[in-house]
C-alpha positions in Angstrom: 8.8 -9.7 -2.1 7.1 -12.0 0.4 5.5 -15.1 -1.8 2.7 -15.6 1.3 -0.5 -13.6 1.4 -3.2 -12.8 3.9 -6.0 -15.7 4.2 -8.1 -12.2 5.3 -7.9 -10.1 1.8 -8.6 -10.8 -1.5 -5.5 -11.9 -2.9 -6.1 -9.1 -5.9 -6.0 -6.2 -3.1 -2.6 -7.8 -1.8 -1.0 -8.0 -5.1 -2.1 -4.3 -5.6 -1.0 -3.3 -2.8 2.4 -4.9 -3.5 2.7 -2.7 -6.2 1.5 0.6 -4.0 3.7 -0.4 -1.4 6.7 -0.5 -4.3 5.7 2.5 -5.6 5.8 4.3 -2.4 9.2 2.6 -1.2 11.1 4.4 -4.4 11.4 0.5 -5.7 9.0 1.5 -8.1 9.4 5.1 -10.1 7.3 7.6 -12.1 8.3 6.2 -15.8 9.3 2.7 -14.6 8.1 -0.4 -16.2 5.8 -2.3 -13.3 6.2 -5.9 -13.4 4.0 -7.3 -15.9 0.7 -9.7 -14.9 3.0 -12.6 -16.7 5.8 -12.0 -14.1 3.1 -11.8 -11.8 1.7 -14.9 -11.7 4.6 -16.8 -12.5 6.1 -15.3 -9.2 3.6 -16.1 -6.9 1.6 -19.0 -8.6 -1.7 -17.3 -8.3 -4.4 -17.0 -11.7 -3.8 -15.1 -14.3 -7.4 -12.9 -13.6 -6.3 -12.3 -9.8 -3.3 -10.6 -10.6 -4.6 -8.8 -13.8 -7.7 -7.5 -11.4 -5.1 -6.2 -8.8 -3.2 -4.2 -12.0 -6.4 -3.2 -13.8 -7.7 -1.4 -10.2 -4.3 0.4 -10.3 -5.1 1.5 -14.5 -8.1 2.7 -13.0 -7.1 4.5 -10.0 -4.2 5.9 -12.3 -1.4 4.6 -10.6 -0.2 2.7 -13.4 -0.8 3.3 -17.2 -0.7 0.4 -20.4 1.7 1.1 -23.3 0.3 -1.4 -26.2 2.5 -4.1 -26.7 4.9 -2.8 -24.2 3.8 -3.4 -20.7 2.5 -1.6 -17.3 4.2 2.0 -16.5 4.0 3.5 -12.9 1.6 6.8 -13.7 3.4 10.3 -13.3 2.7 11.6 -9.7 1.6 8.5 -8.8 3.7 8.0 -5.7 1.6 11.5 -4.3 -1.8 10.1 -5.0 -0.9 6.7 -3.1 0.2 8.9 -0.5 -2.8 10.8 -0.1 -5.1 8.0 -0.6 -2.9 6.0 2.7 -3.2 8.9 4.8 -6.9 9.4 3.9 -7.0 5.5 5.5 -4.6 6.1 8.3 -7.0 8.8 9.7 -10.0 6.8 9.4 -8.7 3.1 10.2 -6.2 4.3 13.1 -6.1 7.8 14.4 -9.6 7.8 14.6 -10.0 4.6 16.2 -6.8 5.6 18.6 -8.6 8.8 19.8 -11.9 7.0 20.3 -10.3 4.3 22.6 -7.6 6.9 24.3 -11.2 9.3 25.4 -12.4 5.9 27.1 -9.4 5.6 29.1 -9.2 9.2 30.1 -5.6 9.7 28.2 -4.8 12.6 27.5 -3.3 14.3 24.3 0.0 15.0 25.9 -0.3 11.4 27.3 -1.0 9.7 23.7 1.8 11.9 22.1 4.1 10.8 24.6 2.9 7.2 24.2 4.1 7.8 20.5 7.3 9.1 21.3 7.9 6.2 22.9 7.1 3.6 20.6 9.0 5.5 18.1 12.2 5.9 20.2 11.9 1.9 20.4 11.8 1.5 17.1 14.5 3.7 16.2 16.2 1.3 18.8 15.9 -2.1 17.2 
């Protein structure tokens, strides 16, 4: 876990999407205990209120649940809801915005697939 965060998000949406990102890396399973708002804060020496903010979102969302007295549990299929939700924001935050700029320059589909094959060739690469 990085201990820097983004001066261009609420530091409550990074440390919930710590957790997501956790969660949907398998470091984080259905049943495990998350780490607690205590851990938290001592961690990355932010307040108490951003990181319980953060957590409470993912209560709400259902992502994680409380056991009284116990601690913060990841939610069962929790890992499939954080799926879907990213891939709701993928479409509308990238693909959409890919195909809107790839009509300007006239590239086709077969162009912008290829286009992907290669950066994904180059990746597998490094």
């Amino acid at each position: 876990m990085s201990k820097e965060f983004d001066d261009n998000k609420p530091i409550f949406q990074q440390v919930k999407e710590l957790i997501e990102d956790q969660i949907l890396n398998d470091q984080l399973k259905e049943g495990d205990q998350a780490p607690s708002t205590n851990q938290l804060v001592n961690f990355y020496k932010i307040n108490h209120v951003t990181v319980a903010k953060g957590v409470n979102q993912l209560v709400e969302e259902g992502i994680l649940f409380k056991k009284r007295g116990v601690g913060m549990f990841v939610a069962e299929g929790a890992k499939e809801k954080l799926v879907r939700k990213r891939k709701e924001v993928f479409l509308d935050d990238y693909v959409f915005r890919l195909v809107q700029e790839a009509d300007k320059l006239g590239i086709s589909e077969s162009e912008m697939l290829e286009m992907i094959r290669q950066v994904k060739r180059s990746d597998q690469d490094v």
